[in-house]
C-alpha positions in Angstrom: 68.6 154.1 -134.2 69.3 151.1 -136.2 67.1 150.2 -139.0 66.0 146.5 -140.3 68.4 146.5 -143.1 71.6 147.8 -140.5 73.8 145.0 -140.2 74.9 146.5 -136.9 71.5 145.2 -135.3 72.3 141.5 -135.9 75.8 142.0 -134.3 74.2 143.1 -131.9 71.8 139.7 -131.6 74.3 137.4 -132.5 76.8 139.2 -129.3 74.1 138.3 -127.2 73.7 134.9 -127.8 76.3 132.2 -125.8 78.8 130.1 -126.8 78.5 126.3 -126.8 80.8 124.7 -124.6 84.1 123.0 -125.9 82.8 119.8 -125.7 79.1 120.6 -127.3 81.4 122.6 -130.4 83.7 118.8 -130.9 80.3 117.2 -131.0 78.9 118.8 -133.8 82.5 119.3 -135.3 82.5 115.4 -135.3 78.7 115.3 -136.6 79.1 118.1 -139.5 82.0 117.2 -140.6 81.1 113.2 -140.1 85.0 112.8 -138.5 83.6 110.1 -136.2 87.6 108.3 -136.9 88.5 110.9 -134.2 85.9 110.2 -131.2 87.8 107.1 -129.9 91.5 108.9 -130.4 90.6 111.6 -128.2 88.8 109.5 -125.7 92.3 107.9 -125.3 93.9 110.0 -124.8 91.7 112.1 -122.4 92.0 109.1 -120.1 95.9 108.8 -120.5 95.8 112.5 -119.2 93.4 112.0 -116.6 95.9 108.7 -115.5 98.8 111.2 -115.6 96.9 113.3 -113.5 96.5 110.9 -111.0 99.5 109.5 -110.6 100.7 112.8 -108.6 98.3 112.5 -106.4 97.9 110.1 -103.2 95.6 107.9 -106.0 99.2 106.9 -107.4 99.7 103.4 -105.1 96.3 102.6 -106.6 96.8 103.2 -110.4 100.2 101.4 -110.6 98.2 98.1 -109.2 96.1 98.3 -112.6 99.4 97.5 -114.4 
């Protein structure tokens, strides 16, 4: 039995609550800690992966026409 003053009862809460998702966590990393420098870097390079990505696939013939 766990009493209000038992810190074992807000473990308990806190293990019930879920996690923000990664991108929700970057957001307000970005807005807490007012890093907004880093929004456009990772955009970048997200998009570089996703062309990587891409260019293993039959989408390949398609992506080499944008350069």
């Amino acid at each position: 039995m766990s009493t209000p003053d038992d810190p074992h009862s807000s473990l308990d809460e806190l293990s019930q609550d879920t996690q923000p998702g990664l991108l929700r966590e970057f957001l307000e990393f970005l807005r807490y800690n007012k890093k907004w420098w880093l929004a456009p870097i990772v955009i970048v390079m997200l998009l570089i992966m996703g062309l990587v990505v891409l260019s293993g696939t039959g989408a390949a013939p398609f992506i080499y026409t944008l350069f």
